[in-house]
BARO-526205 format. One record per residue (C-alpha): residue in one letter; x, y, z; residue number from 1. Coordinates in nm, 4 decimals, always signed. Last residue first. Layout:
BEGIN
['A', [X, Y, Z], NUM],
...
This chain:
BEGIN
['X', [+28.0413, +1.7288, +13.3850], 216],
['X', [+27.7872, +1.5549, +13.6228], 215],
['X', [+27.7237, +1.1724, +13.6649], 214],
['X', [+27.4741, +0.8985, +13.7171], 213],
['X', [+27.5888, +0.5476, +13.6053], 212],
['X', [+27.3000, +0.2555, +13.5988], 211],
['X', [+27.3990, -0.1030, +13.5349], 210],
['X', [+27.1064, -0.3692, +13.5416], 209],
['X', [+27.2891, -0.6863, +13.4806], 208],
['X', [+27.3495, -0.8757, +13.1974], 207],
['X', [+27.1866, -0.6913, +13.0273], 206],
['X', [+26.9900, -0.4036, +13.2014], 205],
['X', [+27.1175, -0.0881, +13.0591], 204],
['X', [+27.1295, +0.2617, +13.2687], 203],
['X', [+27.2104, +0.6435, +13.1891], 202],
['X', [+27.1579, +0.9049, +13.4029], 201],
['X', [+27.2818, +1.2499, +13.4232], 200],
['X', [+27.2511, +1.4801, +13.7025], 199],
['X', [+27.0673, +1.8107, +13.7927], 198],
['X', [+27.1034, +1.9072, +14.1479], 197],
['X', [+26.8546, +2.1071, +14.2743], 196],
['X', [+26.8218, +2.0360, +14.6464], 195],
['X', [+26.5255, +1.8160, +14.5734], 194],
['X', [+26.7388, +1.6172, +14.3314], 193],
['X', [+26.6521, +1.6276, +13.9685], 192],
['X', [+26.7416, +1.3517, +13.7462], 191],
['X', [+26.7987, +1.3317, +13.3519], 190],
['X', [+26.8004, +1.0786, +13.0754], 189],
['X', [+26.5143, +1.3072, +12.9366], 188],
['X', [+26.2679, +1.0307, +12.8666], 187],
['X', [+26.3970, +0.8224, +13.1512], 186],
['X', [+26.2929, +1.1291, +13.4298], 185],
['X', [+26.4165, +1.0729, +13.7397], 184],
['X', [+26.2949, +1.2186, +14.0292], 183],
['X', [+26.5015, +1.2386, +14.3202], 182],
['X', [+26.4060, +1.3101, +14.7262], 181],
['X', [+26.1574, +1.0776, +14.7115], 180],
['X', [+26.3758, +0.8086, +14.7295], 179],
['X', [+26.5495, +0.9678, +15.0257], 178],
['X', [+26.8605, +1.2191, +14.9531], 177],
['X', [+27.1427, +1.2522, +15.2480], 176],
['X', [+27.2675, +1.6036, +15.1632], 175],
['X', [+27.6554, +1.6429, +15.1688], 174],
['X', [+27.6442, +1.8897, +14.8372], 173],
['X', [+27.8378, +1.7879, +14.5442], 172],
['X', [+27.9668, +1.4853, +14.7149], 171],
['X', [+27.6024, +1.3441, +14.7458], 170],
['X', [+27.4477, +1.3817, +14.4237], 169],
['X', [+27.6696, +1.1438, +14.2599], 168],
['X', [+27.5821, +0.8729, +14.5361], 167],
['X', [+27.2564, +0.9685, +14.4950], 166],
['X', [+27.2154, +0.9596, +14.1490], 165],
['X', [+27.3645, +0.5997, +14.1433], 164],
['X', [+27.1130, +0.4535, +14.3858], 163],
['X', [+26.8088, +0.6722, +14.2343], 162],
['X', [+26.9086, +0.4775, +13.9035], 161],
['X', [+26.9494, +0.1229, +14.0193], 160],
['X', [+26.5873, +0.1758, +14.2014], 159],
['X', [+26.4717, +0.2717, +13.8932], 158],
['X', [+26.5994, -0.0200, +13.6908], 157],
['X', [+26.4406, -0.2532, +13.9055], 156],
['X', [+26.1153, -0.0974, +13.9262], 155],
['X', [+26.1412, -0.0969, +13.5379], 154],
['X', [+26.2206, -0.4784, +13.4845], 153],
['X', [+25.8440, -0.6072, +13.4939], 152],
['X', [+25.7009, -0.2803, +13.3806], 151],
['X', [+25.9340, -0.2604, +13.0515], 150],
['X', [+26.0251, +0.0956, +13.0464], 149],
['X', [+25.8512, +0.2977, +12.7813], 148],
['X', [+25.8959, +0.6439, +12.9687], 147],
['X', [+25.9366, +0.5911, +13.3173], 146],
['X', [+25.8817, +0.9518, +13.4592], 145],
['X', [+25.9513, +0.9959, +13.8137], 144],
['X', [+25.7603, +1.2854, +13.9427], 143],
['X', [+25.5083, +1.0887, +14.1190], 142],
['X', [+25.7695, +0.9079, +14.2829], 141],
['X', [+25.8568, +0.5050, +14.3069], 140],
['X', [+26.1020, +0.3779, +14.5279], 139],
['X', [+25.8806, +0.3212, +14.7899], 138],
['X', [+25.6104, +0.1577, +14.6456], 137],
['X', [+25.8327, -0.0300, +14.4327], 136],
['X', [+25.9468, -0.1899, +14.7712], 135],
['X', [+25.6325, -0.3194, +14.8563], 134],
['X', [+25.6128, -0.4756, +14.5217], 133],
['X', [+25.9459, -0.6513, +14.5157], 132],
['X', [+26.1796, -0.4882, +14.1924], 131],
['X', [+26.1709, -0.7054, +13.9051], 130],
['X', [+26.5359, -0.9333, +13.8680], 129],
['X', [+26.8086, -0.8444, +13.6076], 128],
['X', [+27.0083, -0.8226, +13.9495], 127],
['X', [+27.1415, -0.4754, +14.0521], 126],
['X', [+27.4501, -0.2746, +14.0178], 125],
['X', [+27.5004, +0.0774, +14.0669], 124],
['X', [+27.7366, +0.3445, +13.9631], 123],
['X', [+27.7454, +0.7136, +14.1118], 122],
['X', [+28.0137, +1.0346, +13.9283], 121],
['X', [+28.0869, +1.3216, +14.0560], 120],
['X', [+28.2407, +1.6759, +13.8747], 119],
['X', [+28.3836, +1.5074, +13.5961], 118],
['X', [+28.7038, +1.6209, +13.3635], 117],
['X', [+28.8935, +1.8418, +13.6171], 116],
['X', [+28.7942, +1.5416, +13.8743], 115],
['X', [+28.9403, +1.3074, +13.7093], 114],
['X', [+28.7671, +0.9938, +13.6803], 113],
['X', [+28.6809, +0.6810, +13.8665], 112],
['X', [+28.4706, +0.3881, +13.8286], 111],
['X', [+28.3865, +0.1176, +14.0337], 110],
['X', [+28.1989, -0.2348, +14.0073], 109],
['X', [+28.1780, -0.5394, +14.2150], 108],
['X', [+28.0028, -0.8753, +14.0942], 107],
['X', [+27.8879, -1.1887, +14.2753], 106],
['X', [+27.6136, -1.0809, +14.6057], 105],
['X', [+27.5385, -0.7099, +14.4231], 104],
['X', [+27.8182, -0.4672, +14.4070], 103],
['X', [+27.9151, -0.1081, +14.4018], 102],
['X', [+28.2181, +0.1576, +14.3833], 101],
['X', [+28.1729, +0.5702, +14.3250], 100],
['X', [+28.4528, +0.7909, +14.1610], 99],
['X', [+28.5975, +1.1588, +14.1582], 98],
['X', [+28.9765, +1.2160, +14.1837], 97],
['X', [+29.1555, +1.5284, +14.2582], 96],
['X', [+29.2404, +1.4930, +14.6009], 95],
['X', [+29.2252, +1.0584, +14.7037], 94],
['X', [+28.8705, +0.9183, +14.7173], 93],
['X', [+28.6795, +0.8795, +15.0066], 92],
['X', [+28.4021, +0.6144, +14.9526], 91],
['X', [+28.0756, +0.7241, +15.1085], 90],
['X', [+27.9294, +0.4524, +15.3636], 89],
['X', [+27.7600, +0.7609, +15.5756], 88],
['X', [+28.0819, +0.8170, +15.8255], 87],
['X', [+28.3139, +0.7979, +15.4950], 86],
['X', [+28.4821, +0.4679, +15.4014], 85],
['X', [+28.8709, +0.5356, +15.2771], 84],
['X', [+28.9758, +0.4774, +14.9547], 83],
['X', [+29.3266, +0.4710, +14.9576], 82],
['X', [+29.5720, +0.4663, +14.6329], 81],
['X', [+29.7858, +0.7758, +14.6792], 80],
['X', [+30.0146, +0.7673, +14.3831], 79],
['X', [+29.7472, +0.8806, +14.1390], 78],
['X', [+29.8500, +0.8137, +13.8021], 77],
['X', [+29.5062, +0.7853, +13.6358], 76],
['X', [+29.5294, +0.3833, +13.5322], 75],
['X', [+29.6831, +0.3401, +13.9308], 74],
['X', [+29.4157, +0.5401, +14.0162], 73],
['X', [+29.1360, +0.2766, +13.8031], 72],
['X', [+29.4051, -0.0234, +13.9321], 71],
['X', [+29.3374, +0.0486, +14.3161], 70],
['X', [+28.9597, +0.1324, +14.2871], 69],
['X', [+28.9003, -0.2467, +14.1134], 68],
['X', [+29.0730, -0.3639, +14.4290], 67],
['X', [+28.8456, -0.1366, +14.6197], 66],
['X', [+28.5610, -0.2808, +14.4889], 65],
['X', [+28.6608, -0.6216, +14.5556], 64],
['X', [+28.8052, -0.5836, +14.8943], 63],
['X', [+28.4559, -0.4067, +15.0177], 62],
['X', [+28.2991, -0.7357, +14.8716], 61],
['X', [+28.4939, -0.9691, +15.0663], 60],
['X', [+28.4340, -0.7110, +15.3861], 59],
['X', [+28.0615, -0.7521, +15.3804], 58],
['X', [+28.0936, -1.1367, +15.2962], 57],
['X', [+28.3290, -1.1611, +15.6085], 56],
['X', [+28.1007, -0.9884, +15.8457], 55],
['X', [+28.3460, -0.7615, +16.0295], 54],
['X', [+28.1412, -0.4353, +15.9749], 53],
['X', [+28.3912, -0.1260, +16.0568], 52],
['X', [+28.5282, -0.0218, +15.7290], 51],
['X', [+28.7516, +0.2693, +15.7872], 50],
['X', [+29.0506, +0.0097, +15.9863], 49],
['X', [+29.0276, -0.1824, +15.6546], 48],
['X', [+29.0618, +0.1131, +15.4459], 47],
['X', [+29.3899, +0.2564, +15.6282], 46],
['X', [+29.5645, -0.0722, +15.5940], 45],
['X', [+29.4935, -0.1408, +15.2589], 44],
['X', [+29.2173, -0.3461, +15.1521], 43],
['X', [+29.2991, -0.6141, +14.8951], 42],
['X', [+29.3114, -0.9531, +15.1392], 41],
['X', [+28.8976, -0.9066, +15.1941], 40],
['X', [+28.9062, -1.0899, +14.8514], 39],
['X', [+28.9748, -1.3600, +15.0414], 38],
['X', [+28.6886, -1.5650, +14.8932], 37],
['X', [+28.5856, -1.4225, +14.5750], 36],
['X', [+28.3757, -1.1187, +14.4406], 35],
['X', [+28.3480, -1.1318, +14.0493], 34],
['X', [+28.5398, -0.8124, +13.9498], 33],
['X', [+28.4598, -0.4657, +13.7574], 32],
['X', [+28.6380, -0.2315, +13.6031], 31],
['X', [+28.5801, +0.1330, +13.4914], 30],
['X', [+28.7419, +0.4491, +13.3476], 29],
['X', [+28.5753, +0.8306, +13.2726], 28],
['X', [+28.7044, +1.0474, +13.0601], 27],
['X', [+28.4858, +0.9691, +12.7731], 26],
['X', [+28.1406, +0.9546, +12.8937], 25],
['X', [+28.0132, +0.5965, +13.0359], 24],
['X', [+27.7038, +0.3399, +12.9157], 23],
['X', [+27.8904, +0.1562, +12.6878], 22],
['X', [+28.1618, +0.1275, +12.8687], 21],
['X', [+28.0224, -0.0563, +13.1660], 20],
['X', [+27.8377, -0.2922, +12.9235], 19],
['X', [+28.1369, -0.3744, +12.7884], 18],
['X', [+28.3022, -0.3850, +13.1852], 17],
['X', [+28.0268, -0.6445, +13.2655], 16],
['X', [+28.0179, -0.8563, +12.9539], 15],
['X', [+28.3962, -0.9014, +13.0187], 14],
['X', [+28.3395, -0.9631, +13.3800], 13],
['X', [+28.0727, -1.2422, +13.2877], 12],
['X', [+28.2825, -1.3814, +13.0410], 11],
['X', [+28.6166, -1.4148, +13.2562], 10],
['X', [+28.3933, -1.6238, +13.5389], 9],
['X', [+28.2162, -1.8316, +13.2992], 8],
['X', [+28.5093, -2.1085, +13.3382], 7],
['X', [+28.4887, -2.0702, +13.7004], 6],
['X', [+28.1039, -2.1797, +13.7019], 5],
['X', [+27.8820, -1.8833, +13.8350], 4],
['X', [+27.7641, -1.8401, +14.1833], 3],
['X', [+27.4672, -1.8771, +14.2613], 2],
['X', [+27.1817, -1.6177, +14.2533], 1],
């Protein structure tokens, strides 16, 4: 996927943060960014010495998200802007905050909410692309329930899903989830973790697929 031309830069956020909204419960905030060049410039001290890969796309897209991070505390008052990477890749939000960041190779996402109004919260991004066969295979349970979900896209959009529930999952209990560790059931907009977590999901796949898990 190349990147876009700079006057379809604006549009693409815009249709990115709509979507975004659409698919989010009051309470919580989003924002997304096209990844540049430099965008490495936006972590703060104590983030860039948490991130240890050096590969300058890596990093470009760590700045991104936790640009979008800066201004979604900033938006919810928090003075302490650092989100620190975790041992696992978990973003450390400040006390009293809940949120989850993402990208693919153009776009970065986050969202953020208080954590009196959301218990967790996960966000992925994907390509509009079908899923790889092989990798379908893994993704896919026999407790996931796809409903009428176009079979080209579908794979796709489950993937997305487990990504988010996981990373929603996650700070409610510390448990590293698998693929088959969560079924998600489209019909229900619900998934299960095999530790018993029950979490939210909601996804849309224009113009990318988007898929926010979340507890209240």
């Amino acid at each position: 996927m190349g990147t876009p031309p700079e006057g379809a830069q604006p549009e693409i956020e815009n249709a990115v943060e709509q979507a975004l909204t659409g698919l989010t419960p009051p309470g919580l905030i989003t924002g997304c960014r096209l990844i540049g060049a430099g965008d490495e410039r936006y972590l703060l001290p104590a983030e860039d010495a948490s991130i240890a890969t050096r590969e300058h796309g890596a990093r470009a897209a760590s700045g991104a998200g936790r640009r979008i991070a800066h201004e979604l505390l900033r938006r919810l008052g928090c003075a302490d802007l650092a989100v620190l990477r975790g041992q696992l890749g978990n973003p450390i939000w400040p006390a009293g905050i809940v949120g989850s960041i993402a990208h693919d190779d153009e776009l970065a996402v986050a969202v953020a909410a208080r954590s009196d109004a959301m218990r967790s919260v996960g966000i992925d991004i994907e390509p509009a692309l079908p899923l790889p066969h092989d990798l379908r295979t893994l993704v896919t349970t026999p407790h996931d329930r796809l409903g009428d979900l176009d079979p080209g896209i579908g794979g796709r959009i489950l993937f997305a899903a487990k990504e988010a529930v996981y990373k929603a999952s996650f700070p409610l209990d510390g448990y590293v989830l698998g693929f088959e560790d969560i079924a998600v059931d489209f019909t229900s907009s619900e998934a299960v973790t095999s530790f018993g977590n029950r979490i939210t999901v909601r996804f849309t796949v224009s113009p990318r697929v988007l898929a926010v898990a979340y507890t209240v």
